[in-house]
VEXSEZA-365004 format. One record per residue (C-alpha): residue in one letter; y, z, x negated. Coordinates in steps of 0.05 Angstrom, whole numbers, plus 5000, padded with zeros to 4 digits. Example, Ala and Ser with C-alpha at 12.3 -4.5 7.8 and 13.67 -1.06 7.14 Angstrom:
<recs>
A491051564754
S497951434727
</recs>
This chain:
<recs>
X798281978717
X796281428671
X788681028667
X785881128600
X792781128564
X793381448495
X793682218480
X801182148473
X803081748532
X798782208577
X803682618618
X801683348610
X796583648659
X798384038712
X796784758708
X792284768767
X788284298723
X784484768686
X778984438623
X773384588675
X775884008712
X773883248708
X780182838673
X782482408732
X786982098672
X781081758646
X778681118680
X771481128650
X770981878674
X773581648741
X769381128750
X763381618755
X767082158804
X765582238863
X769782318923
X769483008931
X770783088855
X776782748854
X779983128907
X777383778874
X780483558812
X787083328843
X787983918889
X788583588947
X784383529010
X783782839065
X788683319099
X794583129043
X799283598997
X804084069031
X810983889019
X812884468968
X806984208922
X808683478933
X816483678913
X812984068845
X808683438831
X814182978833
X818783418779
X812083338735
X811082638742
X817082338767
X818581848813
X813681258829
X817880708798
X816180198745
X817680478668
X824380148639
X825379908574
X831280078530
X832979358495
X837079508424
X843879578418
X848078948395
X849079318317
X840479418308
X840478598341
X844978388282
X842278838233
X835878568246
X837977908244
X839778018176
X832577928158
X832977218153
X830577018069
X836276538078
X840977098095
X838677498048
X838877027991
X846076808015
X847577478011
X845277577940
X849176987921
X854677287955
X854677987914
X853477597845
X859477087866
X863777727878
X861178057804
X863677397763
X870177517803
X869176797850
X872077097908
X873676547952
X865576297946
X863376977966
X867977048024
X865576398046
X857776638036
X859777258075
X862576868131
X857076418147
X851677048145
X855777388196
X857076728236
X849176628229
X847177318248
X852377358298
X849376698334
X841877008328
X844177618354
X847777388419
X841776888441
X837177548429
X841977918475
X841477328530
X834877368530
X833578048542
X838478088600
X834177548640
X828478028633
X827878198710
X824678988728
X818379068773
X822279528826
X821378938865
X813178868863
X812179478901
X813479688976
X818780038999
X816380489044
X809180819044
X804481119108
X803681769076
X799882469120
X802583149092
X803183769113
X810184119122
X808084809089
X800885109072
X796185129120
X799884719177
X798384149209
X797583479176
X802882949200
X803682209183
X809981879171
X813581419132
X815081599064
X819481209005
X814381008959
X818381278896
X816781868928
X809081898926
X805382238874
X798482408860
X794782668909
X797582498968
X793782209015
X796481389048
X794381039099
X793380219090
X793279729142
X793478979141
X799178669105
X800979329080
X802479328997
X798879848958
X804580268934
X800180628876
X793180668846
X788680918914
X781981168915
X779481008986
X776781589020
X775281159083
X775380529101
X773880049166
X772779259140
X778479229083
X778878769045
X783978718991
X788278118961
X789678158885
X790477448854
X796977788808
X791278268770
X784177918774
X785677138795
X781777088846
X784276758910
X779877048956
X780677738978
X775878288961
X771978728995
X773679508990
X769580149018
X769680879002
X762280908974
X760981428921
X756781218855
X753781838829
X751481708757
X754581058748
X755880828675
X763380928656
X767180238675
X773680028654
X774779478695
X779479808742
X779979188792
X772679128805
X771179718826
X770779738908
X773080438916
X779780328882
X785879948913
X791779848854
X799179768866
X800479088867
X795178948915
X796178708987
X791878889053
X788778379072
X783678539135
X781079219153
X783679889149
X783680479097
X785681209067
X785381379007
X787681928954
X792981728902
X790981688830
X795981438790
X803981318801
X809081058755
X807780798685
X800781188697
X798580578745
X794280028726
X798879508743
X804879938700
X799479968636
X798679178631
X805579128642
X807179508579
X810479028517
X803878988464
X805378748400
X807278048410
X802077498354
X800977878305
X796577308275
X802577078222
X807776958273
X809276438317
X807975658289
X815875568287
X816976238248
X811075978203
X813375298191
X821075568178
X817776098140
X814275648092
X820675208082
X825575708072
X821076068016
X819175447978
X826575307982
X828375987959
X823375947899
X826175317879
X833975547872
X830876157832
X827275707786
X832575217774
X838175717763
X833176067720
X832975407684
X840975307674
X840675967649
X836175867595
X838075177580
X844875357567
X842675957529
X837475587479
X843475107466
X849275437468
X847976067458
X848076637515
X855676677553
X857376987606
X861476287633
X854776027640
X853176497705
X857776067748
X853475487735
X847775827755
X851776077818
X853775367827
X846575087830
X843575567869
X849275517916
X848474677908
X841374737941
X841975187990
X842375068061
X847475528087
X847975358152
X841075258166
X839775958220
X846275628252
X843174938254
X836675158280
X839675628333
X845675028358
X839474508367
X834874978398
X840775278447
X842674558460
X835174398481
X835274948528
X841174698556
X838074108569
X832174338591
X835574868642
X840574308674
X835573738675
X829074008686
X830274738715
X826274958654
X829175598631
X827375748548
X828176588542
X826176558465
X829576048436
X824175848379
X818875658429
X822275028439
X819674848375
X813275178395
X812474788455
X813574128414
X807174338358
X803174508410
X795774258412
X792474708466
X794874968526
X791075508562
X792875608639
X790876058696
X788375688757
X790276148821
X797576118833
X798975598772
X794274998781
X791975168854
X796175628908
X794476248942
X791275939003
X785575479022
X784874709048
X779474379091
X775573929040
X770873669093
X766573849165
X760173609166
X753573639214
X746573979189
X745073339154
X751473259109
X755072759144
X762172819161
X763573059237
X769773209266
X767073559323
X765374119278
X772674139252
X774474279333
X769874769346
X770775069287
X779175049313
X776875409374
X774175949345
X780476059297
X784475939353
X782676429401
X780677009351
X787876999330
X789977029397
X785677499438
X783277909379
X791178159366
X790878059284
X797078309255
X796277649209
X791276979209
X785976929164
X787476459103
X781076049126
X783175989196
X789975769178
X787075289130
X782775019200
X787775009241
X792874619201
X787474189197
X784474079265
X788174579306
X791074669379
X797474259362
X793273739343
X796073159381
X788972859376
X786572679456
X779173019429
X781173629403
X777874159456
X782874769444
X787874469488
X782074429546
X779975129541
X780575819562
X779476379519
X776676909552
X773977479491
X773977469411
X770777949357
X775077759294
X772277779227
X770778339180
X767478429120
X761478719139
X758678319203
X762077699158
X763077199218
X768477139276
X766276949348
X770376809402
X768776609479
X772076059523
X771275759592
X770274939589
X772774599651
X766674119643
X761874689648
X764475079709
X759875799712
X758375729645
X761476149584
X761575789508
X760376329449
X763176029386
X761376369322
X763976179249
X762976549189
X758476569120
X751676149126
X747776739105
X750277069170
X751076589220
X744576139207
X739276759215
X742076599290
X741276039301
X734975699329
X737075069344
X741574519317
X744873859331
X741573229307
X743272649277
X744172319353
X747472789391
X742173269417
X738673879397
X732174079365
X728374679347
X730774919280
X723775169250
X721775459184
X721074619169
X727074519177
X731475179147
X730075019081
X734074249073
X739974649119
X740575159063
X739474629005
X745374249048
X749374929041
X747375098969
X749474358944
X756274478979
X756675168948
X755175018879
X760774428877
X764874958896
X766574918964
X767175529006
X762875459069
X762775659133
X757575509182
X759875329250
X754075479310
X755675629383
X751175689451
X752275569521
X749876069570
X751476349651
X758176679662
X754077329671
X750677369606
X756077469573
X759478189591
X767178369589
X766078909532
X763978299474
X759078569423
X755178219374
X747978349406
X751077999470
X753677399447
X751477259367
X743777069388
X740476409397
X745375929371
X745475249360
X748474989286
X753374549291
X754674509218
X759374709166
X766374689142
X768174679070
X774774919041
X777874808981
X783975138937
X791074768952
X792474388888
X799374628866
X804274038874
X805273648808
X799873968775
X794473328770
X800872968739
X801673508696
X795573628663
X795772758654
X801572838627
X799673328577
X793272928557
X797972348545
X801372878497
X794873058462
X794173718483
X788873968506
X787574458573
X783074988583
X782975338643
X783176118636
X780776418708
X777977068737
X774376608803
X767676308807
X765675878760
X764175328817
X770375398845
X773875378775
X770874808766
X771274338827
X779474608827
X778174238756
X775173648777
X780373558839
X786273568782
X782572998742
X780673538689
X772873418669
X769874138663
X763873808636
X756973768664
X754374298708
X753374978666
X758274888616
X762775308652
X762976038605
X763276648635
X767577198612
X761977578603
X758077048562
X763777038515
X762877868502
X755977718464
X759377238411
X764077408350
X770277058338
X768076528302
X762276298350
X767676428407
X772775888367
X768175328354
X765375448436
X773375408460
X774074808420
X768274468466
X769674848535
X773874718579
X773375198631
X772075988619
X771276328688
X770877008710
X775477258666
X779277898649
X786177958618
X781478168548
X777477588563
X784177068561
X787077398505
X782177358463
X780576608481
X788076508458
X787276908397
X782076478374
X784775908377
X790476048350
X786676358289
X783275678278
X789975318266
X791275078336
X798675278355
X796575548435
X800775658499
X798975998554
X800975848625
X799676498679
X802976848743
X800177408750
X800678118709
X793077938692
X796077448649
X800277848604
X796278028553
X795077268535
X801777008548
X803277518493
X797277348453
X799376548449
X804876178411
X808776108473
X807576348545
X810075948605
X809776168678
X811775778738
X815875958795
X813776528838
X810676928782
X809977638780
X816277918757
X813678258704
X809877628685
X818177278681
X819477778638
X814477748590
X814676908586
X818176538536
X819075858583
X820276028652
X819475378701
X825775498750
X823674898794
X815574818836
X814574288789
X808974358745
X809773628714
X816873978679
X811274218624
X809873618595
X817973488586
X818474128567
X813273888509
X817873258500
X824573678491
X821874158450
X817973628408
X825973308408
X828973848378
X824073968329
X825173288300
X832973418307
X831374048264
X826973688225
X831773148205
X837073688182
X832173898140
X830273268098
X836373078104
X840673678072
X835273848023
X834173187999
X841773067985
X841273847952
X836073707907
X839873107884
X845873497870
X841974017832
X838973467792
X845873237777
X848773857768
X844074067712
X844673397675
X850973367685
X851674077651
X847174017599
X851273427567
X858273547583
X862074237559
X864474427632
X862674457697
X861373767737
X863374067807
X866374907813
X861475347857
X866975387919
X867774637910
X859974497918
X860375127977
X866174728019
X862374028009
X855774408033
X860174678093
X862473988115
X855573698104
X852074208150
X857274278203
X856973508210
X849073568216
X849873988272
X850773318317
X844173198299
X843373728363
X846573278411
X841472598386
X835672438421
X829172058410
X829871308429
X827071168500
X818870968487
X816870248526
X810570338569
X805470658523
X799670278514
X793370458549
X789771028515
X796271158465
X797671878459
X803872218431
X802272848377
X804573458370
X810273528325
X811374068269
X814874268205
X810174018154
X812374438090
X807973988041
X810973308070
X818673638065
X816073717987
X814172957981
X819772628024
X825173167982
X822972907925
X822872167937
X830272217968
X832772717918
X831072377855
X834571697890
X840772177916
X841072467835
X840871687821
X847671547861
X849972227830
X849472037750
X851671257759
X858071607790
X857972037727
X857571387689
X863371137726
X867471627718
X866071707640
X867770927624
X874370967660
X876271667630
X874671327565
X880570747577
X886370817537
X889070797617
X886171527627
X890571817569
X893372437591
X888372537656
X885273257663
X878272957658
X874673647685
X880173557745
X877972837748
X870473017754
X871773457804
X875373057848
X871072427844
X863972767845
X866573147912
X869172477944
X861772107921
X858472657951
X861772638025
X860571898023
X853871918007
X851572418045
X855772018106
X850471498092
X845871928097
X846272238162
X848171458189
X840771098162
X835171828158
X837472028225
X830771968270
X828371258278
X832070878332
X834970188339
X839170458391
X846870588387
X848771308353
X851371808412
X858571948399
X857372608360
X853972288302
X859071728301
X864872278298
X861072678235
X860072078194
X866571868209
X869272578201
X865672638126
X868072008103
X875472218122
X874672898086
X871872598025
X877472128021
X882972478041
X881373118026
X882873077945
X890072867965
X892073298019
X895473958007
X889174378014
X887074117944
X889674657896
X886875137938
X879374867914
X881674617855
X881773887857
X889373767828
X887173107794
X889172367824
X883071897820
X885471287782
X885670667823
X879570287787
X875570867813
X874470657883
X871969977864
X866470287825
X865570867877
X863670217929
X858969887882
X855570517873
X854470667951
X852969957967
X846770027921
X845170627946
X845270498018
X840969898006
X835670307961
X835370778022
X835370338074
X829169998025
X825870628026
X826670878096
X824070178121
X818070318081
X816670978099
X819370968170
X812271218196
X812071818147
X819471968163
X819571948235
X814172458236
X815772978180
</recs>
């Protein structure tokens, strides 16, 4: 059965469910049913489902397993890899090549789409495979009662739980994992613990009480009567009726795939986006151009399309998808063998690096699952450890005489802290006896237990320990500041429960600690509250705290450093949201800035944006709530991540740029990530940030690099064919040069950012992006110097073909040939002075692919492989000479301008 799913998703009702029945498919119709309703309407009874209608049920609903997704085969990956605009331009290119008979340029076009897609495709196909199932999440077995055959006897036994379906009836117990969506038809002090689908570390209370008339509600988890799969028992006992198995569970329905920022992509796919169409709009415009150029001068020829072919070709940047993909595969790399960071969607390494807020869950990211003694004090506020023992006592020997199948988080926390293997000479629990314990529950709210002191022989010592609102209504008495006791009288009550509320409100969970002495006999074998939990003297309290989650003060320090900012996304208090702040160094601002999820409800997206940009912490949240925080942000031009662990957390880690989740997420939560942290790290987020911001400037620098030596060509290239009668450089010529210039850029994946000194105090790094309006600017400063080198070559080469030494010289052979070897060199210097600032030594790749285009450019024009692209001329002697002057000018004139602009450059 599914909660509130759409019409088609519904699975068909049974026929037993006839239109005079309630919808148990409906969560807002379920939410007002009563108990006796929903068994009417499942046709069931507390008795359970025979096993011929169980075995019917099942064939209509199938088994109670997570739903499975069917990834795409590898043809739809490449096919839809083909959507790339630089794919599909190359393409184009390709098809036209192949119409004015250049078949070597278009097999070469064709090869480096399919190398491109082929590259996309297989990192798509990696991904998906680390996409882990939810099997896992659930138990495997299930305390089911049914009935052999109509009308028997009910018996309880142990079922698999992929065999349940609605309406049978399970029985929970503590530590027990809810196997499906449960509505409790009994239950004895349960409590539930559900951090995975609310965020809340403390569990929650559950009964069987019926709402008659309540308005519709479609929060699921806060409704008492329901336990969801994906739960665990904490205390108390229960039965209940299943609801909902399958993909028709609550925990199934937010683990669904929604459609993943819809708000204009992701900031990398709108950065690349914005490039690669102001790139494609510039080839169409300048072969445009050459086409009409040639035709207002020389009339309209069909010899003129290879020149167009040839410019368009000249600025395009073939191997860009295979640049981007190499240097953000080779940053995952990194990041998976150096920082156990593993990067499932390969662009949100990039996304990482332009990221300016990060959005986080608290429970099981920034804090763990468990509590911490923050302090023990006496009625007055002052620290006692006394209270810490006592309050050890009482943990103690309720876990041991009361038979718990598992400690209560809070007594664990106490007894780590000041517990029986405390070495300490003062600690009582290794003095005393225990003699009787009532454990806690959810309804009395308080645990007492009774010992025998060997200083007090006759006499028996009630401890109690629970909420103050329960324990201090018993007490009538408390310590003072010297040691003794006093009367606690209506004077007094009210500074003990300002004491208390203070603690409270700074988020501290407290307990109050009280006990009593009295005669052996006043206390009777058979322990019950009206014996023992009466005139008591208050010893204090004890204040817990979440467990900070190791690394995670460093890492939100770290991330300040970066200049990103945190907000914490949580469905817990807002005082304990916001002293879990406070302990990580994060200000949540003055008391009552905290906003409420449902504070954020009464404003409209724009009010929400400009409150997020002021708030730091949003409490009490539901997985709408956090998604629509994220959404928000991201609509006012902030590129967000989310960080989460539990299945609450999908829908934002969906809604943001890029979702992160830490070790020991929710399995579902893995697979729906785009950065998993491998390692209990949390300060591998900030260099995560660092890497990704890395790679972005290694992308980044391809970028200027290739398009600024493009443009220059193009520049060139139309010149150049405007005044001479033939080409300057042949399409597959300018294609092969492209090649080697791009596959030598691809070591610009293996450089890294020089090592920063000690920043200075207050210095923060930025977020780094592609900036399509600065690409514009520094293109055209670099181009137009790049077209500079370019036409003196031209120069060169048109005084010494005009010697009486050229005689005889194919001068369109010559062109060739001495243009292609200029070009190589050029573009060697290049890659050698724009590579990303750093005064360090270049890392062996980057050596090899300067040295590896200077080679080709030389060499190339004289080895056997020349006919084959059409460079059959020698270069005279005298040309070399020249070809030096010109690149010794140019180097300096870049080197002139990159020193200048080194702050613009290092940052574009």
């Amino acid at each position: 059965m599914a909660w509130g799913s759409e019409a088609s998703a519904r699975p068909a009702a049974p026929p037993q469910l006839t239109a005079a029945r309630p919808d148990t498919t409906d969560p807002a119709v379920l939410s007002r049913l009563t108990t006796l309703e929903v068994l009417r309407a499942l046709e069931t009874s507390p008795r359970g489902l025979d096993e011929p209608r169980a075995q019917r049920l099942l064939e209509r609903y199938g088994e109670n397993t997570p739903p499975t997704a069917h990834p795409p085969g590898r043809l739809r990956r490449f096919a839809r890899s083909l959507r790339d605009p630089f794919s599909s331009v190359l393409l184009v290119l390709g098809v036209v090549s192949a119409a004015v008979s250049a078949w070597a340029t278009a097999a070469v076009i064709t090869v480096l789409v399919v190398i491109s897609c082929v590259l996309r495709s297989a990192g798509e196909h990696r991904a998906e495979r680390a996409a882990a199932g939810l099997r896992e999440l659930v138990a495997a077995t299930a305390t089911v009662r049914r009935r052999p055959a109509p009308g028997a006897e009910p018996r309880v036994r142990e079922l698999p739980v992929d065999q349940l379906v609605p309406g049978d009836v399970v029985l929970l117990g503590p530590g027990d994992v809810v196997p499906a969506d449960v509505r409790l038809l009994r239950a004895t002090g349960l409590t539930v613990h559900q951090p995975a689908l609310t965020g809340e570390s403390a569990p929650v209370t559950r009964n069987a009480r019926d709402t008659p008339g309540a308005p519709p509600s479609w929060d699921l988890p806060g409704q008492r009567h329901l336990c969801l799969q994906g739960g665990s028992v904490a205390t108390g006992s229960g039965t209940g009726v299943v609801v909902a198995t399958g993909a028709g569970t609550f925990w199934a329905r937010q683990s669904r795939p929604v459609p993943r920022r819809t708000t204009g992509g992701t900031v990398f796919h709108q950065a690349l986006g914005g490039v690669s169409w102001t790139l494609i709009r510039l080839m169409l415009c300048a072969a445009a151009l050459v086409l009409a150029a040639h035709t207002v001068l020389r009339g309209p020829a069909l010899d003129t399309v290879p020149l167009a072919v040839a410019v368009a070709v000249a600025l395009t940047p073939e191997m860009l998808p295979v640049v981007v993909n190499v240097s953000l595969a080779r940053g995952a790399v990194r990041l998976a063998g150096e920082h156990a960071v593993m990067v499932r969607r390969l662009p949100a390494l990039h996304d990482l690096g332009a990221m300016e807020v990060l959005c986080t869950d608290k429970t099981g990211t920034l804090t763990r699952d468990r509590p911490v003694l923050h302090s023990a004090l006496d009625p007055w506020g002052r620290p006692d450890p006394e209270v810490l023992g006592w309050a050890a006592v009482n943990a103690h020997w309720t876990l041991h005489l009361a038979e718990l199948p598992a400690p209560d988080p809070l007594d664990e926390a106490i007894l780590r802290a000041g517990g029986p293997g405390d070495p300490d000479p003062g600690d009582p629990c290794g003095r005393l006896t225990g003699l009787a314990a009532l454990p806690f529950d959810p309804v009395r709210r308080r645990a007492t237990a009774v010992v025998r002191e060997p200083d007090h022989p006759g006499t028996h010592t009630v401890v109690v320990k629970g909420a103050v609102e329960e324990v201090l209504p018993r007490c009538t008495r408390l310590r003072t500041e010297a040691g003794g006791e006093r009367a606690l009288d209506e004077a007094l009550r009210p500074e003990v429960l300002a004491l208390a509320e203070r603690q409270a409100a700074a988020g501290l969970r407290l307990l109050a600690v009280a006990m009593a002495r009295r005669p052996g006999r006043t206390v009777p074998a058979g322990l019950t509250p009206a014996s023992a939990e009466r005139e008591l003297t208050l010893l204090g309290f004890v204040a817990l705290r979440d467990e900070l989650a190791p690394g995670a003060a460093e890492a939100l320090s770290a991330l300040a450093r970066q200049g990103i900012a945190v907000k914490v996304l949580t469905g817990d208090h807002p005082a304990t949201a916001a002293r879990a702040c406070r302990d990580l160094g994060l200000d949540p601002g003055p008391p009552g800035t905290v906003v409420t999820g449902a504070h954020t409800e009464t404003l409209d997206d724009a009010e929400l944006a400009e409150l997020a940009a002021t708030r730091t912490v949003f409490a009490r949240c539901t997985p709408a709530h956090k998604a629509r925080v994220v959404e928000v942000l991201r609509a006012a031009g902030h590129p967000t991540g989310f960080l989460g662990d539990g299945v609450n957390d999908l829908p934002a880690l969906h809604a943001a740029d890029v979702g992160i989740c830490p070790l020991g997420a929710a399995d579902v939560t893995r697979a729906g990530a785009d950065v998993v942290l491998a390692g209990k790290d949390l300060t591998a987020i900030g260099r995560a940030v660092t890497c990704g911001r890395d790679t972005t400037r290694n992308i980044t620098t391809y970028l200027r690099v290739v398009l600024s030596s493009n443009l220059g060509n193009v520049i060139a290239m139309m010149v150049a064919g405007l005044l001479l009668p033939f080409l300057p450089m042949l399409p597959l010529q300018v294609l092969v040069q492209n090649l080697c210039f791009d596959a030598a850029q691809l070591a610009f994946a293996f450089d890294r950012a020089e090592p920063r000194a000690e920043p200075r105090a207050g210095a923060r790094d930025g977020p780094t992006v592609l900036r399509p309006r600065a690409f514009t600017a520094f293109v055209l400063r670099f181009g137009a110097l790049n077209a500079a080198a370019d036409l003196g070559t031209f120069a060169a080469l048109g005084w010494l073909l005009s010697l009486p030494s050229a005689a005889g010289l194919d001068t369109h052979a010559v062109f060739h040939a001495g243009w292609f070897t200029e070009n190589l060199l050029t573009q060697a210097l290049v890659i050698w002075l724009l590579r990303p600032g750093s005064a360090r030594r270049m890392p062996p790749p980057l050596v090899a692919a300067v040295a590896g285009l200077t080679a080709i450019g030389l060499l190339l024009p004289l080895s056997p492989l020349a006919p084959a692209l059409g460079l059959t001329a020698t270069l005279p002697g005298a040309y070399y000479p020249l070809l030096g002057v010109v690149l010794v000018v140019y180097a300096g004139a870049l080197g002139f301008i990159r020193a200048r602009y080194r702050g613009a450059i290092s940052i574009l």
